[in-house]
Wavefront OBJ file of the C-alpha trace (Angstrom):
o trace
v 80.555 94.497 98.837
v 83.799 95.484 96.962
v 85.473 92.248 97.467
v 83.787 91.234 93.895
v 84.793 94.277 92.292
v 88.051 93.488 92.969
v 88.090 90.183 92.005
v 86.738 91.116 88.473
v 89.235 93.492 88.110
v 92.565 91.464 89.554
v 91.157 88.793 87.668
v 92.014 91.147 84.403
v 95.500 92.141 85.002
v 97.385 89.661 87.725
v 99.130 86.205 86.618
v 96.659 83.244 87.236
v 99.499 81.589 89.498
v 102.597 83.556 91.366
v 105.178 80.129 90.470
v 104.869 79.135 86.988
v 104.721 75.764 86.102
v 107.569 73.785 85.595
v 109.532 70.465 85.833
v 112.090 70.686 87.892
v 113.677 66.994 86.962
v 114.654 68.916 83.606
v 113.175 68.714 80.456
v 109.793 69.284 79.270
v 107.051 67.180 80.015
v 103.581 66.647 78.817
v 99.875 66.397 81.413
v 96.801 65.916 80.264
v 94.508 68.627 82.200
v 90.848 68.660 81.795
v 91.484 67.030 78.685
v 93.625 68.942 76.681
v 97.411 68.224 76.172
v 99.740 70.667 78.136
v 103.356 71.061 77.659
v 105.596 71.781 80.955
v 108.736 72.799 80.284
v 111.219 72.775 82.323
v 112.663 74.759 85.104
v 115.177 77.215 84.313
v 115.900 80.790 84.938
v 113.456 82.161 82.745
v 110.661 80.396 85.042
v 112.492 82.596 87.722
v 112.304 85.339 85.938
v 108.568 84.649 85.322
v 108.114 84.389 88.753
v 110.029 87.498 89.990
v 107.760 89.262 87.607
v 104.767 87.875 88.738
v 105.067 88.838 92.485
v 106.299 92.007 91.348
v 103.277 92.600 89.398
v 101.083 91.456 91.970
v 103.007 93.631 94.628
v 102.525 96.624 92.514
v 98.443 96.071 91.820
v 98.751 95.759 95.329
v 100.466 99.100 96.012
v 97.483 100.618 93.965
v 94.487 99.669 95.661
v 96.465 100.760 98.730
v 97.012 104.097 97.030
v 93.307 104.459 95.636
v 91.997 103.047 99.368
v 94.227 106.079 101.027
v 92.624 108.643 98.695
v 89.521 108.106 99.557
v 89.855 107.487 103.134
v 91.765 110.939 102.653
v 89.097 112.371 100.944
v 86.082 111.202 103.461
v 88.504 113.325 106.308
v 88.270 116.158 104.292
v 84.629 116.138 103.545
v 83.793 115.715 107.038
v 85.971 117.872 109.113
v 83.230 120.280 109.704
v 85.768 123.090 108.718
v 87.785 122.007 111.527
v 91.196 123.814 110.250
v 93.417 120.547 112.241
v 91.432 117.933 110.327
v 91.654 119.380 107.469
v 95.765 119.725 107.296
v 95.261 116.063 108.622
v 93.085 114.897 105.159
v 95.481 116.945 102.885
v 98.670 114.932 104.560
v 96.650 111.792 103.905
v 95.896 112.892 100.551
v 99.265 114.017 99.600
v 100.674 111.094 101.031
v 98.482 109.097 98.557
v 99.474 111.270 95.724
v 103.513 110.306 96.596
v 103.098 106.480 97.294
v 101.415 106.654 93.308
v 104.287 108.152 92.368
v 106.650 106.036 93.861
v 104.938 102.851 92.679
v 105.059 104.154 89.165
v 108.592 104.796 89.289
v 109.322 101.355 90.526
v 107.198 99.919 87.968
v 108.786 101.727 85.205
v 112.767 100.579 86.858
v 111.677 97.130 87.385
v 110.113 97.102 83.826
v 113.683 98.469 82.562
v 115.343 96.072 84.567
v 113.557 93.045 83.328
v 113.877 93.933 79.608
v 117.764 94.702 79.823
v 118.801 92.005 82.180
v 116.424 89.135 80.518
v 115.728 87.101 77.900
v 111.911 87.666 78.395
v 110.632 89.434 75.647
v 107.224 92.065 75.507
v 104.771 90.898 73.632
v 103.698 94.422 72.651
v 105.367 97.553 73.469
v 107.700 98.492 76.445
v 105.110 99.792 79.139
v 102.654 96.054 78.673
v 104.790 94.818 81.551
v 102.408 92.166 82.181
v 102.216 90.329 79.000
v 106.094 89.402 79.414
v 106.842 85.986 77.733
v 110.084 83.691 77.672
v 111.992 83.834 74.738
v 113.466 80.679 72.918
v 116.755 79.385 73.627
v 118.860 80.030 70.839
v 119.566 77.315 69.005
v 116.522 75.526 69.350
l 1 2 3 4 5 6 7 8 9 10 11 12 13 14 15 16 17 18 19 20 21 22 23 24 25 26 27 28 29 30 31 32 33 34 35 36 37 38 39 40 41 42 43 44 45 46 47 48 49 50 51 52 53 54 55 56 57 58 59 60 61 62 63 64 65 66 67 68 69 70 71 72 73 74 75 76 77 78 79 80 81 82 83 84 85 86 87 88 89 90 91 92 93 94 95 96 97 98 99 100 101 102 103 104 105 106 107 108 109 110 111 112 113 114 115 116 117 118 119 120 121 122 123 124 125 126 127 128 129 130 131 132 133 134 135 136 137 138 139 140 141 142
């Protein structure tokens, strides 16, 4: 049943394709896809780039539904340990535990986010924390 929620809502937020497209003869090439003209440019280290931050992203959206998934598992344990004292430091270990891995993920986001903007010509295409809207920059000079 949630399997189409969660399709709808990756669909929003993760890159359509973990490689990017490229050519990796060199240079860029043209393709004609469902009839419209597509450029391909060609492979270079800001594809790899791309693609490091596309299983990255993926990895963390990932990391989230884990995080969300624990909660309420946690959550359910608590509700239903009939008062039993045992269960319940059980579902608050779970729970906290779900509260930590958030936390972690977050910081790793906002590292890897750092990381890519200093070490990178990618560029944001709005502000610092849209990490998923990251875009090559042209090579100077052309």
């Amino acid at each position: 049943m949630t399997s189409w929620l969660i399709k709808i809502a990756s669909a929003q937020v993760l890159p359509s394709q973990l490689v990017p497209k490229c050519n990796p003869t060199g240079g860029a090439t043209t393709e004609i896809i469902n009839g419209q003209t597509i450029t391909i440019p060609a492979c270079d280290m800001c594809t790899l780039a791309e693609m490091g931050h596309n299983i990255v992203m993926t990895l963390i959206y990932a990391a989230f539904v884990i995080v969300v998934i624990m909660a309420i598992t946690g959550g359910f344990r608590m509700f239903f340990s009939g008062g039993n004292p045992e269960a319940l430091k059980t579902a608050r270990k779970h729970i906290m535990s779900a509260i930590i891995g958030l936390l972690i993920v977050l910081l790793a986001w906002v590292v890897l986010n750092l990381l890519f903007i200093w070490f990178t010509d990618l560029e944001l295409a709005e502000k610092w924390f849209t990490f998923y809207k990251l875009t090559c920059s042209p090579a100077p000079g052309g």
